[in-house]
SEKOLTI-51073 format. One record per atom (N, C-alpha, C): residue number from 1; residue in one letter; x, y, z. Coordinates in steps of 0.05 Angstrom, whole numbers. Layout:
<gutors>
  num  residuo    east   north      up
  NUM        a       X       Y       Z
...
</gutors>
This chain:
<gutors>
  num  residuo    east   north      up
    1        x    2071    2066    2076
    1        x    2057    2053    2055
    1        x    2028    2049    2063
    2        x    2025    2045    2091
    2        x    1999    2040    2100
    2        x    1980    2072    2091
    3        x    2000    2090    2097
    3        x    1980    2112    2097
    3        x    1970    2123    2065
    4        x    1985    2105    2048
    4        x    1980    2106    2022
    4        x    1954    2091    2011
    5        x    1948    2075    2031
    5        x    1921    2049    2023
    5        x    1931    2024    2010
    6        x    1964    2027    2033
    6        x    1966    1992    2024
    6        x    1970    1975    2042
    7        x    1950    1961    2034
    7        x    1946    1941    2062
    7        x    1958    1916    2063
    8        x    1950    1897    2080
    8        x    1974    1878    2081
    8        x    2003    1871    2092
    9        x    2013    1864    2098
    9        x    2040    1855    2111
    9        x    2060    1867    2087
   10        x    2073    1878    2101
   10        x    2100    1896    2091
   10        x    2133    1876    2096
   11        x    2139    1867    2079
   11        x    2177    1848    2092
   11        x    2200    1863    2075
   12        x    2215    1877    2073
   12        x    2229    1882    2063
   12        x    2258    1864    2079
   13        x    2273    1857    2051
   13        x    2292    1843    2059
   13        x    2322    1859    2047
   14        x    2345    1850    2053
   14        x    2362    1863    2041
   14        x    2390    1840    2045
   15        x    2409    1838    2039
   15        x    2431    1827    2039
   15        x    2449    1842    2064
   16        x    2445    1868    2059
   16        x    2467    1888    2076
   16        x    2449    1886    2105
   17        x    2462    1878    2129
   17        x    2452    1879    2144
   17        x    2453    1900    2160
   18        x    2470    1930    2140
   18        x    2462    1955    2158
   18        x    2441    1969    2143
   19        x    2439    1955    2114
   19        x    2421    1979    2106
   19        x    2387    1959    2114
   20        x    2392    1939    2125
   20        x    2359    1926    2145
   20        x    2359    1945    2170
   21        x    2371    1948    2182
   21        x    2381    1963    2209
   21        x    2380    1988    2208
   22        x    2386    2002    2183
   22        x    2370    2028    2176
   22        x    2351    2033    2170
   23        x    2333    2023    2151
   23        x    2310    2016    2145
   23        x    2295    2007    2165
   24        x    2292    1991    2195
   24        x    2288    1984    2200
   24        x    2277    2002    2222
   25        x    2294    2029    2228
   25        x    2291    2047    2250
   25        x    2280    2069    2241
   26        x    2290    2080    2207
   26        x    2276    2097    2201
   26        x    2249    2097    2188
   27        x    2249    2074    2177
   27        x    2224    2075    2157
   27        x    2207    2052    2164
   28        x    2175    2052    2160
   28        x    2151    2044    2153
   28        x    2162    2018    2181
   29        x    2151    2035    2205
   29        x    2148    2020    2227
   29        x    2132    1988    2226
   30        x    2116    1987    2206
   30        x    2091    1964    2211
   30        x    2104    1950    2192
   31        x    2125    1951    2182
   31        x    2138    1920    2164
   31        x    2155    1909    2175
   32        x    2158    1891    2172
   32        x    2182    1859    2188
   32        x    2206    1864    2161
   33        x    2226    1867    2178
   33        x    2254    1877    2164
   33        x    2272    1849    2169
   34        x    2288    1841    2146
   34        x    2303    1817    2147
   34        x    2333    1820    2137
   35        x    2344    1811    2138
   35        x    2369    1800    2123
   35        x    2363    1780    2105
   36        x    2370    1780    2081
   36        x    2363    1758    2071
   36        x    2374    1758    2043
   37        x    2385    1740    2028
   37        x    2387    1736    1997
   37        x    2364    1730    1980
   38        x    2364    1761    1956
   38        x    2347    1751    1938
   38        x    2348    1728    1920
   39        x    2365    1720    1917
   39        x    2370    1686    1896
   39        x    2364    1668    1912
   40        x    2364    1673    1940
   40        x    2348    1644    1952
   40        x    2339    1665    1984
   41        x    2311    1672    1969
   41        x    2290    1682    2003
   41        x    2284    1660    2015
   42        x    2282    1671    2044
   42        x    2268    1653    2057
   42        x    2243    1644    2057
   43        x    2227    1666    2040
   43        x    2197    1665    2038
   43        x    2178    1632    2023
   44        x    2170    1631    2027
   44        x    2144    1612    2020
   44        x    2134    1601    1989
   45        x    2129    1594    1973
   45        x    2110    1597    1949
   45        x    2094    1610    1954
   46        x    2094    1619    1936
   46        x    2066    1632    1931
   46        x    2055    1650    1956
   47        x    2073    1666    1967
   47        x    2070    1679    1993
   47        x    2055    1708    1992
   48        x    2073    1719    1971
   48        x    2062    1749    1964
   48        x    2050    1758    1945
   49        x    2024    1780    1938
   49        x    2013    1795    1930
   49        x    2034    1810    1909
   50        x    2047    1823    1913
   50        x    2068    1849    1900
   50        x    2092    1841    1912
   51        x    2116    1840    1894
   51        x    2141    1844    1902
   51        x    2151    1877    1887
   52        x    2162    1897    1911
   52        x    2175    1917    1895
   52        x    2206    1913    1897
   53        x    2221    1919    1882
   53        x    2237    1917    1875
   53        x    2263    1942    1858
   54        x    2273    1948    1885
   54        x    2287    1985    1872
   54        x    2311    1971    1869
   55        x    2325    1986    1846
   55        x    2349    1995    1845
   55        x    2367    1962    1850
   56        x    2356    1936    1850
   56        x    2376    1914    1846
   56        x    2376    1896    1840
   57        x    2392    1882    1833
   57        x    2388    1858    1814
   57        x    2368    1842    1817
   58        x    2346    1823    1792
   58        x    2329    1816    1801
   58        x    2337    1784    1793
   59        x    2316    1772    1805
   59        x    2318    1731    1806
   59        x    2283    1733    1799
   60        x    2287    1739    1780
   60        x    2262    1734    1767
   60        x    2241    1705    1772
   61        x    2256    1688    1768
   61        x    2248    1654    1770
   61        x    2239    1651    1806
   62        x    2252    1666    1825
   62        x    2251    1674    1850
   62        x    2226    1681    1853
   63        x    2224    1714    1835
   63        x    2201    1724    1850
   63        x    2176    1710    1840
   64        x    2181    1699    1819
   64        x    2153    1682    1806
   64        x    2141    1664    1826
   65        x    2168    1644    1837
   65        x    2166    1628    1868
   65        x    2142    1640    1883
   66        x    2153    1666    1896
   66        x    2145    1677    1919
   66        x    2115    1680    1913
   67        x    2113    1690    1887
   67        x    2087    1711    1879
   67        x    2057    1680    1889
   68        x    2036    1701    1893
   68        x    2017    1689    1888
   68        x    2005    1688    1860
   69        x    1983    1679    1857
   69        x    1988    1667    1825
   69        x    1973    1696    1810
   70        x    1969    1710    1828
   70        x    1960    1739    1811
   70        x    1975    1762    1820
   71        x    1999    1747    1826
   71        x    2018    1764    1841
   71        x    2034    1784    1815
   72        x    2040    1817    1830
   72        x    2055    1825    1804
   72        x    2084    1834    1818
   73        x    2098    1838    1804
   73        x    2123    1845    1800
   73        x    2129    1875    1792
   74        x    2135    1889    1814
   74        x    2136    1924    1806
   74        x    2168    1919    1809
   75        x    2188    1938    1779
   75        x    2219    1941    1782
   75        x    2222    1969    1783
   76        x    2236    1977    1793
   76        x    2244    2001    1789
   76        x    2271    2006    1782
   77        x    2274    2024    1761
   77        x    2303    2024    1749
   77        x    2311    2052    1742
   78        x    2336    2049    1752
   78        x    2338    2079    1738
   78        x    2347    2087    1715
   79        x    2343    2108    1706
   79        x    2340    2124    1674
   79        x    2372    2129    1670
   80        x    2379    2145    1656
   80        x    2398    2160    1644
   80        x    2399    2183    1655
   81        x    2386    2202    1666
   81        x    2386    2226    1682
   81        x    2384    2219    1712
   82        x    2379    2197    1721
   82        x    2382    2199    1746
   82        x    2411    2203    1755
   83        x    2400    2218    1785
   83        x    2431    2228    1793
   83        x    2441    2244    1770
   84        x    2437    2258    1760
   84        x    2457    2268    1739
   84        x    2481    2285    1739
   85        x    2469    2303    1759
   85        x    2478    2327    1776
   85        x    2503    2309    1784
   86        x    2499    2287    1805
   86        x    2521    2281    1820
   86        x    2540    2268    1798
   87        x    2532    2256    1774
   87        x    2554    2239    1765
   87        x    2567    2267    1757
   88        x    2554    2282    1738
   88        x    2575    2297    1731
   88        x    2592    2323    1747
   89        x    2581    2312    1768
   89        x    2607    2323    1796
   89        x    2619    2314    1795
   90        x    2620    2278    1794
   90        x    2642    2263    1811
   90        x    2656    2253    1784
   91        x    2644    2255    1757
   91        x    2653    2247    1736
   91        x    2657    2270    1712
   92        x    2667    2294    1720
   92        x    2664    2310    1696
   92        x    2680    2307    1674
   93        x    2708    2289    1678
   93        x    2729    2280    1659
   93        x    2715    2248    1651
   94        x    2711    2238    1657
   94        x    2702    2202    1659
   94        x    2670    2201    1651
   95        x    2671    2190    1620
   95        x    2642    2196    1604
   95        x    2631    2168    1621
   96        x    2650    2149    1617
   96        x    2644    2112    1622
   96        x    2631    2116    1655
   97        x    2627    2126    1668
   97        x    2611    2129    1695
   97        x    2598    2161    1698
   98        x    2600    2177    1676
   98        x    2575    2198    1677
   98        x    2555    2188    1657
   99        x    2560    2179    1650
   99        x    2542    2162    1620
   99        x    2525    2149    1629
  100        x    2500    2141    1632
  100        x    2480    2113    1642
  100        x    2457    2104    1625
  101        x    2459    2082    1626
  101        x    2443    2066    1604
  101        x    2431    2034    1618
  102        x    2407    2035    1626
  102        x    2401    2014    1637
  102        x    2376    1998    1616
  103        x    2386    1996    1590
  103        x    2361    1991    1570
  103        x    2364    1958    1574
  104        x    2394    1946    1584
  104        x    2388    1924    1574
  104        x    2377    1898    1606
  105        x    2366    1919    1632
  105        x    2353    1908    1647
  105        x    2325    1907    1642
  106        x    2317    1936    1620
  106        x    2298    1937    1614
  106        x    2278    1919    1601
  107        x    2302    1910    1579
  107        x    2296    1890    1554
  107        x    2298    1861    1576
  108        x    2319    1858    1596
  108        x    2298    1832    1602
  108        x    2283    1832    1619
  109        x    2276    1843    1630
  109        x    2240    1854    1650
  109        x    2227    1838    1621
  110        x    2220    1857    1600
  110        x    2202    1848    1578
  110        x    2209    1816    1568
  111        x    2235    1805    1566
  111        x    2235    1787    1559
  111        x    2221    1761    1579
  112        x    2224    1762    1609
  112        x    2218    1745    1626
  112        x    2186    1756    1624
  113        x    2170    1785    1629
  113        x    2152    1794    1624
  113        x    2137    1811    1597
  114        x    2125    1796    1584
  114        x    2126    1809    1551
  114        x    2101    1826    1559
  115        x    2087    1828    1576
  115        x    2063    1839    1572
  115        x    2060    1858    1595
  116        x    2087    1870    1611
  116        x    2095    1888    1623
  116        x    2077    1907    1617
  117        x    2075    1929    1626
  117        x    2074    1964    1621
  117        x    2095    1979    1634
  118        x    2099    1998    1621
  118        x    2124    2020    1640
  118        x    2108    2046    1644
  119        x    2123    2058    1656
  119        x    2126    2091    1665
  119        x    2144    2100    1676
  120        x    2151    2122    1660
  120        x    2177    2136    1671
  120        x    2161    2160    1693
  121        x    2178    2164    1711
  121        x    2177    2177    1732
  121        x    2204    2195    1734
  122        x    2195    2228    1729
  122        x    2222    2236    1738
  122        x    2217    2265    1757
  123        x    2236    2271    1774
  123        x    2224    2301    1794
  123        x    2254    2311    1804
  124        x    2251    2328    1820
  124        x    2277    2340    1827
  124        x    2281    2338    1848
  125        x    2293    2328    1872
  125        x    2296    2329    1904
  125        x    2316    2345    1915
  126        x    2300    2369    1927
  126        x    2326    2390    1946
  126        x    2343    2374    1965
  127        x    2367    2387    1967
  127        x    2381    2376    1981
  127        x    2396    2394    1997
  128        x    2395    2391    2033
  128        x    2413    2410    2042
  128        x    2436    2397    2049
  129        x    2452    2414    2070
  129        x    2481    2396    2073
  129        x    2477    2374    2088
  130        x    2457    2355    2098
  130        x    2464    2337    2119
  130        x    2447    2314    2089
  131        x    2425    2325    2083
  131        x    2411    2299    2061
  131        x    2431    2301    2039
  132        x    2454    2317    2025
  132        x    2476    2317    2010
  132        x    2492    2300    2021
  133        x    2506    2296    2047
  133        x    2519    2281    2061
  133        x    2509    2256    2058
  134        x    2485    2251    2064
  134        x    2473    2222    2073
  134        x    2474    2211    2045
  135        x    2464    2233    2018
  135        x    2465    2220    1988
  135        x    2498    2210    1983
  136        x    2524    2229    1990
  136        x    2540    2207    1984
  136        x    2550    2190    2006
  137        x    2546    2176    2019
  137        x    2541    2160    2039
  137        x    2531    2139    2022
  138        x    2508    2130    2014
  138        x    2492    2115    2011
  138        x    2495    2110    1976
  139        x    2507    2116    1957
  139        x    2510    2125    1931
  139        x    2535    2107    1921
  140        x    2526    2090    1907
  140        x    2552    2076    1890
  140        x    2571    2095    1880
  141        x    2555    2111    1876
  141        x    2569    2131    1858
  141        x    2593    2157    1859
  142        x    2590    2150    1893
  142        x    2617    2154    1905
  142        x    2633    2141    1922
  143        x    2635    2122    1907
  143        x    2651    2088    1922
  143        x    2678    2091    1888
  144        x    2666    2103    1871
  144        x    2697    2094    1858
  144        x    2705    2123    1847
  145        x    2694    2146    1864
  145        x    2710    2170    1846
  145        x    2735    2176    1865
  146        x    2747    2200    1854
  146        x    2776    2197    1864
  146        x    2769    2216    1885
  147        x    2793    2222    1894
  147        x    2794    2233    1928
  147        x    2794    2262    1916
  148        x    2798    2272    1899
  148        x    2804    2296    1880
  148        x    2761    2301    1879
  149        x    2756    2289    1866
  149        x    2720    2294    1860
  149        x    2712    2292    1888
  150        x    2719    2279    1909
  150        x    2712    2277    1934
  150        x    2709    2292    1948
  151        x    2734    2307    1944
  151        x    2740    2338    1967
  151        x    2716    2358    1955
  152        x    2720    2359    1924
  152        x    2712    2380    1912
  152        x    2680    2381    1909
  153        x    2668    2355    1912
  153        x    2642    2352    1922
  153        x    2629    2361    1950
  154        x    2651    2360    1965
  154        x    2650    2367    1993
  154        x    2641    2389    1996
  155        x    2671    2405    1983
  155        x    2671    2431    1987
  155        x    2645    2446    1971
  156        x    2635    2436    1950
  156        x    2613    2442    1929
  156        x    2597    2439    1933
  157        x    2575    2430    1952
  157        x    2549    2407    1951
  157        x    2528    2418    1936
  158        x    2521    2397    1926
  158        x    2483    2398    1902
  158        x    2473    2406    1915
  159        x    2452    2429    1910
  159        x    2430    2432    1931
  159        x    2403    2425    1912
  160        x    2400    2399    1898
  160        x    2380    2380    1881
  160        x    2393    2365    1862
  161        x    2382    2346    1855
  161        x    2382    2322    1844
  161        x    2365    2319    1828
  162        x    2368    2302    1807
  162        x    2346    2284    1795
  162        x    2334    2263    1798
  163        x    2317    2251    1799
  163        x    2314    2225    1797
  163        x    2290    2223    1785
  164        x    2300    2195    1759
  164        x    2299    2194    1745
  164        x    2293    2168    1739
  165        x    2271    2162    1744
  165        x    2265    2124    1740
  165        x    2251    2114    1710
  166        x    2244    2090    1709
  166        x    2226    2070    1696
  166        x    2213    2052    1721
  167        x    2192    2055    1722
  167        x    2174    2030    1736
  167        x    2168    2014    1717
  168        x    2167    1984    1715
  168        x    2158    1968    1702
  168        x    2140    1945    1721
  169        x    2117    1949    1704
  169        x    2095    1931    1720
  169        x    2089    1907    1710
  170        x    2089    1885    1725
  170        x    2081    1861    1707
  170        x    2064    1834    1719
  171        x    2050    1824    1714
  171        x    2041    1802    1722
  171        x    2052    1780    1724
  172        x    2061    1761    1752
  172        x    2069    1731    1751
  172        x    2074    1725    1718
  173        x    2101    1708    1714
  173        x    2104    1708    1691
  173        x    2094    1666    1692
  174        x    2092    1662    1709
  174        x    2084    1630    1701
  174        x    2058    1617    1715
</gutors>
Protein backbone atom coordinates (compact mmCIF):
# COMPACT_ATOMS: atom_id res chain seq x y z
CA UNK A 1 0.00 0.00 0.00
CA UNK A 2 2.92 2.18 0.75
CA UNK A 3 4.17 1.79 -2.73
CA UNK A 4 0.78 2.89 -3.94
CA UNK A 5 1.16 6.56 -2.08
CA UNK A 6 -0.50 5.54 1.02
CA UNK A 7 0.85 6.85 3.79
CA UNK A 8 0.29 6.46 7.30
CA UNK A 9 -0.02 3.50 9.71
CA UNK A 10 -1.45 0.35 8.19
CA UNK A 11 -3.57 -2.25 11.24
CA UNK A 12 -5.37 -4.75 9.80
CA UNK A 13 -7.30 -6.81 12.21
CA UNK A 14 -9.12 -10.09 11.79
CA UNK A 15 -11.08 -12.46 14.18
CA UNK A 16 -9.24 -15.68 12.63
CA UNK A 17 -6.08 -15.76 14.15
CA UNK A 18 -4.59 -17.77 11.16
CA UNK A 19 -5.77 -15.64 8.60
CA UNK A 20 -3.61 -12.47 10.97
CA UNK A 21 -0.72 -15.00 10.85
CA UNK A 22 -1.00 -15.21 7.17
CA UNK A 23 -1.41 -11.92 6.39
CA UNK A 24 0.98 -11.12 8.63
CA UNK A 25 4.01 -13.06 6.82
CA UNK A 26 2.87 -12.57 3.47
CA UNK A 27 1.61 -9.27 2.96
CA UNK A 28 2.39 -5.43 3.40
CA UNK A 29 5.36 -5.84 5.88
CA UNK A 30 4.98 -2.09 7.38
CA UNK A 31 1.37 -2.78 8.98
CA UNK A 32 0.71 -3.98 12.69
CA UNK A 33 -1.47 -7.18 12.29
CA UNK A 34 -4.00 -8.07 15.22
CA UNK A 35 -6.57 -10.38 16.29
CA UNK A 36 -9.34 -8.63 17.06
CA UNK A 37 -13.35 -8.33 16.89
CA UNK A 38 -14.94 -6.00 14.59
CA UNK A 39 -18.19 -5.27 16.96
CA UNK A 40 -15.89 -4.31 19.66
CA UNK A 41 -12.00 -3.08 18.27
CA UNK A 42 -9.61 -2.31 20.34
CA UNK A 43 -8.92 0.86 18.58
CA UNK A 44 -9.43 4.45 20.00
CA UNK A 45 -12.11 7.17 18.87
CA UNK A 46 -11.57 8.81 16.44
CA UNK A 47 -8.28 6.91 15.61
CA UNK A 48 -8.40 6.41 11.80
CA UNK A 49 -8.31 8.26 8.51
CA UNK A 50 -9.90 5.25 6.21
CA UNK A 51 -11.31 2.02 7.30
CA UNK A 52 -11.22 -0.69 4.33
CA UNK A 53 -13.26 -3.21 4.67
CA UNK A 54 -13.44 -6.59 2.20
CA UNK A 55 -15.65 -9.15 1.95
CA UNK A 56 -17.23 -8.94 5.88
CA UNK A 57 -19.69 -8.04 7.92
CA UNK A 58 -19.71 -4.50 8.83
CA UNK A 59 -20.51 -2.53 12.57
CA UNK A 60 -21.10 0.46 11.02
CA UNK A 61 -21.81 2.48 14.45
CA UNK A 62 -18.07 0.88 15.19
CA UNK A 63 -16.39 2.20 12.35
CA UNK A 64 -18.04 5.71 12.81
CA UNK A 65 -16.33 5.23 16.55
CA UNK A 66 -12.98 4.61 15.11
CA UNK A 67 -13.15 7.16 12.12
CA UNK A 68 -11.73 10.52 12.51
CA UNK A 69 -14.23 13.10 11.90
CA UNK A 70 -13.31 13.27 8.09
CA UNK A 71 -12.74 9.79 8.27
CA UNK A 72 -14.22 7.58 5.22
CA UNK A 73 -15.41 4.21 5.06
CA UNK A 74 -14.32 2.14 1.84
CA UNK A 75 -16.68 -1.53 1.57
CA UNK A 76 -16.01 -3.83 -0.66
CA UNK A 77 -18.59 -6.33 -1.78
CA UNK A 78 -18.95 -8.72 -4.00
CA UNK A 79 -21.17 -8.72 -7.23
CA UNK A 80 -23.09 -11.51 -8.72
CA UNK A 81 -20.24 -12.71 -11.08
CA UNK A 82 -17.72 -12.90 -8.65
CA UNK A 83 -16.20 -16.26 -8.46
CA UNK A 84 -18.53 -17.42 -11.00
CA UNK A 85 -16.44 -19.91 -12.64
CA UNK A 86 -15.98 -21.62 -9.23
CA UNK A 87 -19.65 -21.57 -8.06
CA UNK A 88 -20.74 -23.10 -11.05
CA UNK A 89 -18.10 -25.89 -10.56
CA UNK A 90 -18.94 -26.56 -7.15
CA UNK A 91 -22.67 -25.76 -7.79
CA UNK A 92 -23.76 -26.83 -11.22
CA UNK A 93 -27.08 -28.68 -9.87
CA UNK A 94 -27.65 -26.08 -6.68
CA UNK A 95 -29.00 -22.51 -8.21
CA UNK A 96 -29.44 -21.36 -4.09
CA UNK A 97 -25.37 -21.22 -3.83
CA UNK A 98 -24.49 -20.57 -7.71
CA UNK A 99 -26.88 -17.71 -7.59
CA UNK A 100 -25.42 -14.33 -5.69
CA UNK A 101 -27.04 -11.31 -4.80
CA UNK A 102 -25.53 -8.94 -2.32
CA UNK A 103 -28.01 -5.89 -3.09
CA UNK A 104 -29.30 -5.91 0.31
CA UNK A 105 -25.65 -5.06 2.00
CA UNK A 106 -25.64 -2.70 -0.58
CA UNK A 107 -28.90 -0.94 0.36
CA UNK A 108 -27.66 -0.62 3.88
CA UNK A 109 -24.15 0.88 3.13
CA UNK A 110 -26.62 3.68 1.55
CA UNK A 111 -28.97 3.56 4.31
CA UNK A 112 -26.29 4.15 7.27
CA UNK A 113 -24.42 6.24 4.26
CA UNK A 114 -26.94 8.16 1.87
CA UNK A 115 -24.38 10.13 0.22
CA UNK A 116 -22.05 7.11 -0.60
CA UNK A 117 -20.68 6.75 -4.30
CA UNK A 118 -19.99 3.25 -5.81
CA UNK A 119 -17.92 1.56 -8.44
CA UNK A 120 -18.03 -1.59 -9.74
CA UNK A 121 -14.75 -3.17 -10.37
CA UNK A 122 -14.54 -6.32 -12.35
CA UNK A 123 -11.16 -8.33 -14.12
CA UNK A 124 -10.18 -11.86 -14.59
CA UNK A 125 -7.33 -13.56 -12.42
CA UNK A 126 -5.18 -16.55 -13.96
CA UNK A 127 -4.91 -19.26 -11.97
CA UNK A 128 -2.35 -22.14 -11.95
CA UNK A 129 -2.46 -25.32 -9.93
CA UNK A 130 -0.93 -24.15 -6.58
CA UNK A 131 -3.06 -20.32 -6.64
CA UNK A 132 -6.27 -22.83 -7.67
CA UNK A 133 -5.33 -24.82 -4.57
CA UNK A 134 -4.79 -21.83 -2.25
CA UNK A 135 -8.36 -20.31 -3.92
CA UNK A 136 -10.18 -23.38 -2.51
CA UNK A 137 -8.43 -23.33 0.67
CA UNK A 138 -9.39 -19.96 1.51
CA UNK A 139 -13.09 -19.84 -0.25
CA UNK A 140 -16.39 -20.29 1.65
CA UNK A 141 -17.35 -21.61 -1.26
CA UNK A 142 -15.88 -24.81 -0.80
CA UNK A 143 -16.68 -25.36 2.87
CA UNK A 144 -20.34 -26.63 1.91
CA UNK A 145 -20.02 -28.41 -1.54
CA UNK A 146 -20.12 -32.10 -1.59
CA UNK A 147 -17.13 -34.40 -1.74
CA UNK A 148 -18.57 -35.31 -5.38
CA UNK A 149 -17.86 -31.27 -6.65
CA UNK A 150 -14.67 -31.62 -4.59
CA UNK A 151 -12.89 -34.40 -6.32
CA UNK A 152 -14.19 -33.17 -9.61
CA UNK A 153 -12.84 -29.67 -8.96
CA UNK A 154 -9.63 -31.28 -8.14
CA UNK A 155 -9.39 -33.26 -10.86
CA UNK A 156 -10.70 -30.09 -13.19
CA UNK A 157 -8.97 -26.91 -11.96
CA UNK A 158 -9.99 -23.15 -13.29
CA UNK A 159 -7.25 -21.74 -14.86
CA UNK A 160 -9.20 -17.90 -14.14
CA UNK A 161 -11.70 -16.46 -12.21
CA UNK A 162 -13.73 -13.51 -11.90
CA UNK A 163 -13.85 -11.06 -9.61
CA UNK A 164 -16.27 -9.12 -9.43
CA UNK A 165 -16.84 -6.28 -6.81
CA UNK A 166 -18.80 -2.93 -5.74
CA UNK A 167 -16.60 -0.45 -3.81
CA UNK A 168 -18.66 1.81 -1.91
CA UNK A 169 -17.16 5.04 -0.64
CA UNK A 170 -18.48 7.10 2.07
CA UNK A 171 -17.90 9.73 4.52
CA UNK A 172 -18.13 9.36 8.56
CA UNK A 173 -21.78 9.04 8.81
CA UNK A 174 -22.05 11.16 12.25
Amino acid sequence: MTEKGLKGTKIGFDISKDAIQLAASNFFPDAFWCVADLAHSPFAESAFDVILNIFSPSQYQEFDRVLKPDGKVIKVVPNAQYLIELREQLYALDTTKREYDNQQVVDRFYEIYPDAISEEVAYSVALDAQSYGWLMEMTPLSWGASETALANAAANPLKSVTVAVTLLVASKSI
